[in-house]
C-alpha positions as CSV (number, residue, x, y, z in Angstrom):
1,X,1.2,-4.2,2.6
2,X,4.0,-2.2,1.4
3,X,6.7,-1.0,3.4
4,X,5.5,2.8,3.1
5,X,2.3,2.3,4.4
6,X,4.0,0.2,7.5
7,X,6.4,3.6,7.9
8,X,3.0,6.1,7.5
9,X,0.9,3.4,10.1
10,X,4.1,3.4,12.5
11,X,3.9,7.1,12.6
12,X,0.2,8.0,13.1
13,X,0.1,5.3,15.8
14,X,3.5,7.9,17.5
15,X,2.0,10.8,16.6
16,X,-1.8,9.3,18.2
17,X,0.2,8.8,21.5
18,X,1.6,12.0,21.7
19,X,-2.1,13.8,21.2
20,X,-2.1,14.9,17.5
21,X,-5.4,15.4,15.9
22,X,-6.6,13.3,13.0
23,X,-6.2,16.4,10.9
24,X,-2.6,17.7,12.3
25,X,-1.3,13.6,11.6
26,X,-2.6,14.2,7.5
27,X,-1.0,17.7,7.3
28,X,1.9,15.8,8.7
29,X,2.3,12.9,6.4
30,X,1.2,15.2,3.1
31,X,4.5,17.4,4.1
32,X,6.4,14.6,4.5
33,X,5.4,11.7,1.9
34,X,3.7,14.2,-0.5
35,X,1.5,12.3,-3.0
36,X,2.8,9.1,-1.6
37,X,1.0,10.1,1.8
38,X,-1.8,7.5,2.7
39,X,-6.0,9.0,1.9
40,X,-7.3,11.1,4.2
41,X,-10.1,8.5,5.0
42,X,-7.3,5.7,6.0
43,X,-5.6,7.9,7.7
44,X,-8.9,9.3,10.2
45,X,-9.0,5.1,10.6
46,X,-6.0,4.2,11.7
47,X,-6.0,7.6,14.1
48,X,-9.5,5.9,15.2
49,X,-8.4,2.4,15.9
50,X,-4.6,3.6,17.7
51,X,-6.8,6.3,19.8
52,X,-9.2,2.9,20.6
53,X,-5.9,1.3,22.3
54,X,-4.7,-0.8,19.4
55,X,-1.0,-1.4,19.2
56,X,-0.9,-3.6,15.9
57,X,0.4,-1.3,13.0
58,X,-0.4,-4.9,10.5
59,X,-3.4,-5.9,9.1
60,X,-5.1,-9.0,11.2
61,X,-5.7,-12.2,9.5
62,X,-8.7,-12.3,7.3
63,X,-10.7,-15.3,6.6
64,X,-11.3,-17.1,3.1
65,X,-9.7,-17.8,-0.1
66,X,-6.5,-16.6,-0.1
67,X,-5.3,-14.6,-3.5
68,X,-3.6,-16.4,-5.6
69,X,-2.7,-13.9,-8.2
70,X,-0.5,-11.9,-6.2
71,X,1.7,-14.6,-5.1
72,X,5.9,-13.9,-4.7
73,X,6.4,-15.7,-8.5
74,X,4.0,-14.1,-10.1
75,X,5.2,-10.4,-8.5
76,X,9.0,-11.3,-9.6
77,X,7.5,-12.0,-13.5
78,X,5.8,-8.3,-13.1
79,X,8.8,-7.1,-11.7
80,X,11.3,-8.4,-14.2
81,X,8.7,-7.7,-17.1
82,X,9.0,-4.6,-16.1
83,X,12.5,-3.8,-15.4
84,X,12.7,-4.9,-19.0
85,X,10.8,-2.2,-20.8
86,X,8.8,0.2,-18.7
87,X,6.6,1.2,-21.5
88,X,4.6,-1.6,-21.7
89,X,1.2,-1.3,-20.9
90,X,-0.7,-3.3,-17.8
91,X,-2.9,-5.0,-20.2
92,X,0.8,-6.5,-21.9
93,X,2.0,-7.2,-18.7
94,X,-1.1,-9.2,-17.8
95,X,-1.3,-11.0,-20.9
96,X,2.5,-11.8,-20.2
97,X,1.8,-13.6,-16.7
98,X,-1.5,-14.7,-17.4
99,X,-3.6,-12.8,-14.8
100,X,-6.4,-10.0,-15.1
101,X,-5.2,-6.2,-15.4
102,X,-6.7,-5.4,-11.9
103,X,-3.9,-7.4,-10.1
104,X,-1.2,-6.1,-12.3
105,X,-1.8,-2.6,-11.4
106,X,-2.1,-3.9,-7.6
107,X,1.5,-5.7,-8.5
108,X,2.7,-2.7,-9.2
109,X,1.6,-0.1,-6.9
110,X,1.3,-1.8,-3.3
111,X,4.2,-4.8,-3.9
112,X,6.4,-2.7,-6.5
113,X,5.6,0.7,-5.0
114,X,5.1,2.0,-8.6
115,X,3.0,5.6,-8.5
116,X,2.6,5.9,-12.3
117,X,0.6,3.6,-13.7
């Protein structure tokens, strides 16, 4: 989870406590975080889930396989890759580091915080 969607979670649980509508909380993070502000449909879930009495603003545990693809050497390689020439393409990139172009583009946008993909 990136450290913007922490901030956003953080601030709809706040803004939950202190009686804001699911629709007031979106307005709110749109005129704040602009097109970095979390989907509508996230948002109406985490208002949902704070209103039920949850405190948590992390994701719980989930159970399986864990990824392997995303791991802190592999996000490092995409990272430097990167910071190298930021033309390349995410098929490149995932040739580079030998994993598929799905979790390059997941690299990118929720560990790297990269919008333009």
């Amino acid at each position: 989870m990136s450290e913007l969607e922490l901030e956003q979670r953080t601030n709809i649980k706040f803004l939950v406590k202190l009686g804001k509508s699911g629709k007031e909380i979106r307005q709110m993070l749109v005129q704040v975080y602009g097109d970095n502000a979390m989907k509508k449909t996230a948002v109406y879930k985490w208002v949902r889930r704070f209103a039920e009495g949850r405190e948590s603003v992390t994701d719980e545990e989930r159970s399986g396989r864990p990824a392997t693809s995303r791991t802190d050497e592999k996000i490092g390689k995409v990272r430097k890759i990167v910071r190298e020439n930021c033309r390349l393409t995410v098929r490149s990139i995932a040739e580079q580091v030998n994993i598929d172009r799905e979790r390059v583009r997941k690299i990118l946008t929720e560990d790297l915080d990269m919008r333009k993909v």
